[in-house]
N, C-alpha and C positions, 0 to 999 in steps of 0.2 A: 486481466486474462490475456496469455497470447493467444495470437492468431498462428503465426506461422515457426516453426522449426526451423529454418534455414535464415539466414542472414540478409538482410537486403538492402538496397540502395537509400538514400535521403530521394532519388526522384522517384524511385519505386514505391517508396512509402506514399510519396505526395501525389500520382496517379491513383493509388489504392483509396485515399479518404478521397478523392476527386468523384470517385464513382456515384452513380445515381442511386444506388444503393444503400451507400453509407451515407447520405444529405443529414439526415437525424443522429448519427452515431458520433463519440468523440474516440478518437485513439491517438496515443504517444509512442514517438519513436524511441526506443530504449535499447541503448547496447546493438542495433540492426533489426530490432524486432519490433514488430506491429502488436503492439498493448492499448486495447479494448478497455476505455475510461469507464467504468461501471462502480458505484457507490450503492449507497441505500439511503434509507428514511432519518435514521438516525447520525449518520455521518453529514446528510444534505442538513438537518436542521441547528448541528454543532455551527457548519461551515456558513449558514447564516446570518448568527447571530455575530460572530467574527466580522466578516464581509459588512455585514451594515453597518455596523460603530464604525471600522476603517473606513468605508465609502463617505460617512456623514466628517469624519472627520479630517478627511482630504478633502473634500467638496468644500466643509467651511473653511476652510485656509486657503485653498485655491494650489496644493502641491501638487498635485497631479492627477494620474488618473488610474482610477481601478478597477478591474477585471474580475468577472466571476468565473465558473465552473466551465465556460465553454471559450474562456478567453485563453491560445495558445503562445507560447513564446518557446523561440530557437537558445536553449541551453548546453553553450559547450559542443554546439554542433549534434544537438538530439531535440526532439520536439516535444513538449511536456503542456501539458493542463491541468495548472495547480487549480483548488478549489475556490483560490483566488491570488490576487497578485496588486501590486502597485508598483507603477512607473514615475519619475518626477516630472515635473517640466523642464527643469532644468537637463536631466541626461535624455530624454526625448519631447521634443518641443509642440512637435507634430503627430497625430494619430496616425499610425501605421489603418490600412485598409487590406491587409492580409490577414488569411488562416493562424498563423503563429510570424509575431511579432520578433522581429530579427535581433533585439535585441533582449538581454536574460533581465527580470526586473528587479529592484531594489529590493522588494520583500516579495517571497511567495509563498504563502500558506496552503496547508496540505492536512487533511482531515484524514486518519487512520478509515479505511473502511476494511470486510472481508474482501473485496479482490485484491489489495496493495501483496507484493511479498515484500519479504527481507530484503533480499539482496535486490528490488527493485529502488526499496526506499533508501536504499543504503545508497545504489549509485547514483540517484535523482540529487541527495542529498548533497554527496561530492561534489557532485556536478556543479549546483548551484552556488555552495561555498566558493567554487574555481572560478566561478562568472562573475564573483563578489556581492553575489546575493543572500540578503538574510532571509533565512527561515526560518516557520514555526510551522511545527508540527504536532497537533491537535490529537490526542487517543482518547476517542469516547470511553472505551472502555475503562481503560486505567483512570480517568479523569485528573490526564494532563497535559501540558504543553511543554514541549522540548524545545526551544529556541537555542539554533544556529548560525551564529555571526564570525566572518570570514576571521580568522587567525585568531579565536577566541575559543576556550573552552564550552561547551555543550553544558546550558543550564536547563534542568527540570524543575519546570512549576507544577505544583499540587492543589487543588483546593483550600483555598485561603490565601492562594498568593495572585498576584497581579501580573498583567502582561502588560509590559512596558515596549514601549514604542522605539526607544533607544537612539542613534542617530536619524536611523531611517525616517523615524515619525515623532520627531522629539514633542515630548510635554502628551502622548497619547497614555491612556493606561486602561486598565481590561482585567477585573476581577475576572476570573476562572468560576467563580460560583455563578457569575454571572451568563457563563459560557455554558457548563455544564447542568445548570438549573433546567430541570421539563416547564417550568411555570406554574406545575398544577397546584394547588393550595392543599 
């Protein structure tokens, strides 16, 4: 959701989330504009079950480190909060203790919800490719995952197919039924 119609600074943006006001809220600087991080029930439980197989399976190897839903990083010169993200040790060695992480991360994961538009996801997407970051991008709805890898064509996974780790997280892999499954019996 924007906030504002008019254009504005990267400091303007970071006075605005500074406020006492917004201490609970998440927003992304996009294109000059303040966008209001808003999900649901259904997008938060996709991006879950993602986030924890990746957390468990960074943690056991000891590659790095990974961010959920309120973890921010500086994309391309924009400020973004994917629904999660991993960073390696190797290209940052040390935890940053800032709002958004100056660096753009190896992978960042992004769950479809109703606030997302097109041409936000569209530029988020660019962006991220341009910073050599891989994405995967999760549609509950359609129950699939589109993974984007920098100078590589754009594959869609379906139900029955696997989500592979790829360089970023070699030897990881991720049924999609297993993603898109409610549990219930």
């Amino acid at each position: 959701m924007v906030l504002h119609t008019r254009l504005i600074s990267d400091a303007e943006f970071d006075r605005f989330v500074a406020l006492p006001e917004n201490a609970d809220r998440n927003f992304e600087f996009i294109a000059g504009e303040i966008v209001e991080v808003v999900s649901n029930s259904k997008a938060s439980r996709i991006a879950i079950k993602i986030v924890s197989r990746v957390s468990v399976y960074v943690d056991d190897r000891k590659l790095g480190r990974v961010t959920g839903a309120d973890g921010g990083y500086v994309v391309y010169g924009e400020k973004y909060i994917p629904d999660a993200a991993f960073v390696s040790y190797a290209r940052q060695p040390a935890a940053p203790d800032v709002p958004y992480n100056p660096i753009a991360p190896d992978l960042a994961i992004e769950v479809l919800s109703p606030g997302n538009s097109e041409t936000e996801m569209i530029r988020k997407i660019g962006n991220y490719l341009a910073a050599g970051t891989v994405v995967w991008v999760a549609d509950p709805d359609n129950q699939t995952v589109d993974v984007y890898t920098p100078n590589r064509p754009r594959q869609t996974l379906r139900m029955g197919g696997v989500l592979d780790g790829g360089d970023v997280l070699p030897g990881f892999r991720l049924a999609l039924d297993r993603i898109f499954s409610d549990g219930a019996a």
